[in-house]
C-alpha positions as CSV (number, residue, x, y, z in Angstrom):
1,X,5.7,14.6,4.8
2,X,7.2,12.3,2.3
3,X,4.2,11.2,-0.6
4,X,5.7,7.3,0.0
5,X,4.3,7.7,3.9
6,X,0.9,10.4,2.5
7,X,0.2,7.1,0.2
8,X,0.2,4.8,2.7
9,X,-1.8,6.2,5.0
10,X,-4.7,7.0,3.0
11,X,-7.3,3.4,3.5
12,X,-10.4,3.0,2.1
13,X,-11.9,4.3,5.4
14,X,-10.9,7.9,4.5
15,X,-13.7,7.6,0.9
16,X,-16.4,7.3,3.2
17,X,-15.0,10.3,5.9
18,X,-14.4,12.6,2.5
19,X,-17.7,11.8,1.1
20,X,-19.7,12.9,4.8
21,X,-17.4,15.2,5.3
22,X,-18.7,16.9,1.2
23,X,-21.9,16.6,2.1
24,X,-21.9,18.2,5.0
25,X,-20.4,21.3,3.5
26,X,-22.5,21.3,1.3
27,X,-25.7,21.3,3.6
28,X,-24.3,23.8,5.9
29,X,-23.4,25.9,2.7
30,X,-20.5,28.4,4.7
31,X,-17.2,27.9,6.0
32,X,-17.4,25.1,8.5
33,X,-14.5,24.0,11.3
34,X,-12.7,21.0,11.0
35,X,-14.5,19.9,14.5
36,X,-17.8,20.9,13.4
37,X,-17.2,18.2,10.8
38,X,-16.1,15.3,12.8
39,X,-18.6,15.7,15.0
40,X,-21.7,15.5,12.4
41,X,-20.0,12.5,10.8
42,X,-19.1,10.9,14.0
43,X,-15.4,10.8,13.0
44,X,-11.8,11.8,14.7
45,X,-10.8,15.3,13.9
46,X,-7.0,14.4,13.2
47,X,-8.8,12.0,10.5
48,X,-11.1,14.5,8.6
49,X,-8.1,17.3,9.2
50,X,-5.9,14.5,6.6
51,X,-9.2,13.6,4.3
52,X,-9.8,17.7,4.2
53,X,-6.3,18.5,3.3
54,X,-6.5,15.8,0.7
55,X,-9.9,17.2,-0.6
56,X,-8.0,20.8,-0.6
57,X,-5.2,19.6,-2.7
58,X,-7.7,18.2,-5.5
59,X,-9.5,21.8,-5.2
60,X,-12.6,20.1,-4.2
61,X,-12.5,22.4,-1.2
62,X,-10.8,25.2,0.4
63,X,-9.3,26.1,3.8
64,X,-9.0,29.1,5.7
65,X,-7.2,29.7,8.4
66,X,-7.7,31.6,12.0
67,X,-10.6,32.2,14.0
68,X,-13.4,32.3,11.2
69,X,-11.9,29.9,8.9
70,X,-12.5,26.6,8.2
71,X,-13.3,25.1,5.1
72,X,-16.1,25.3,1.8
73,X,-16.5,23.7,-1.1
74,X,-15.1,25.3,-4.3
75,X,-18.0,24.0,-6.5
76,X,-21.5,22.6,-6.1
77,X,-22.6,18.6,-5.4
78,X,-23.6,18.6,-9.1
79,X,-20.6,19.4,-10.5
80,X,-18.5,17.0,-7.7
81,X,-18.4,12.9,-8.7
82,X,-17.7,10.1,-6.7
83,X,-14.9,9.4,-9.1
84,X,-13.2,12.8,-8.7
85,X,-13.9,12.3,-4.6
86,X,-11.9,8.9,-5.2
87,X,-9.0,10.2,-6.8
88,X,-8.7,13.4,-4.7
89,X,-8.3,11.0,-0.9
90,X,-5.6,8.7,-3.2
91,X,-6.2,5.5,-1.8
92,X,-3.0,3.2,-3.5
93,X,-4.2,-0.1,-1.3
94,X,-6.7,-2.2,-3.0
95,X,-10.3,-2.0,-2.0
96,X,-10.9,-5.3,-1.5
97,X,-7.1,-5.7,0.4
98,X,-8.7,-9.3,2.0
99,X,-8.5,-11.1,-1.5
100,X,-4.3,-10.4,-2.0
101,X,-2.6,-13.4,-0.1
102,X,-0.1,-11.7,2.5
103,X,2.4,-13.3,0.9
104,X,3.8,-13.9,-2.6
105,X,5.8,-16.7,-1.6
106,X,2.4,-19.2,-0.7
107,X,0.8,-21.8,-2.5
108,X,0.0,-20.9,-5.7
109,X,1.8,-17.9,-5.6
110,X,0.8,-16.9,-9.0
111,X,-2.4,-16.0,-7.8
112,X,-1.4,-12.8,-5.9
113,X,-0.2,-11.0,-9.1
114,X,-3.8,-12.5,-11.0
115,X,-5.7,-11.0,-8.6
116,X,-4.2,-7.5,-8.3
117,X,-4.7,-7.3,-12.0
118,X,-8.3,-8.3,-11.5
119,X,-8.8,-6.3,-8.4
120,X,-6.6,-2.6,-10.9
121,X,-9.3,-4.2,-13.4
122,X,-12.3,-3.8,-11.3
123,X,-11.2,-0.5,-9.8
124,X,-11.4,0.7,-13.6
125,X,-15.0,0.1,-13.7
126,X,-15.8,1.4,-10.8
127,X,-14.2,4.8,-11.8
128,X,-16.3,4.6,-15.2
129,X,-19.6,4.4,-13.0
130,X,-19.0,6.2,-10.3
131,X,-18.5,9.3,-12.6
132,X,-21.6,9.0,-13.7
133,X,-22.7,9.6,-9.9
134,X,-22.7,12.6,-8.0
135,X,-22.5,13.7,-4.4
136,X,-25.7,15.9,-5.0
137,X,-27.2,12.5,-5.8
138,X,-25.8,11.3,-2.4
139,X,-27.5,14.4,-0.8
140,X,-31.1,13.5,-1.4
141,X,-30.0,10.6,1.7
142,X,-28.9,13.0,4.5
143,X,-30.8,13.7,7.0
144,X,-31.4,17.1,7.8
């Protein structure tokens, strides 16, 4: 697969299915199926098999294959931030995709490139804080 169509495929959506899908690793503390995963985060298993093989690339987890594989993380919650979670799924779209007019050819068309700078801006700070957060500090909210 090309990393043009990999890039545009990965939404906002697939934070939130890599973050459950962390934590639940975590909890369960082995080698856990992709279908194991889906079903404690209530997601589609073709989804979490892309968000996992993201999260393997960034060495956040690994995979292995065949009957007793499956997947485990390759460090603990503590040492894991929301920042590095971020990066490792590669969402190019903005966040906030809703505040981008579709078009750059509407009124005021200046505004689309003022915004995407604000929008690159505020990603920036998001980053800086959500280093300072980790998914063990996420953890503390599952239920067991």
């Amino acid at each position: 697969m090309s990393k043009e169509k990999r890039m545009r495929q990965a939404t906002p959506k697939w934070l939130g299915v890599a973050v459950q899908a962390l934590l639940f690793l975590e909890r369960d503390g082995q080698m856990c199926a992709s279908g194991d995963i889906a079903a404690c985060i209530g997601s589609e298993v073709t989804l979490v098999r892309r968000v996992l093989a993201r999260l393997v690339q960034a060495g956040l987890i690994t995979a292995k294959e065949g009957r007793v594989g499956g997947y485990c993380l390759t460090r603990s919650c503590e040492e894991i931030t929301l920042a590095d979670v971020y990066r490792a799924v590669e969402i190019y779209e903005p966040i906030c995709p809703g505040m981008i007019p579709p078009s750059p050819n509407t009124y005021c068309a200046g505004v689309t490139s003022a915004l995407t700078n604000i929008i690159q801006e505020s990603e920036q700070q998001m980053l800086k804080s959500w280093e300072q957060h980790t998914l063990a500090s996420l953890a503390v909210y599952c239920e067991n």
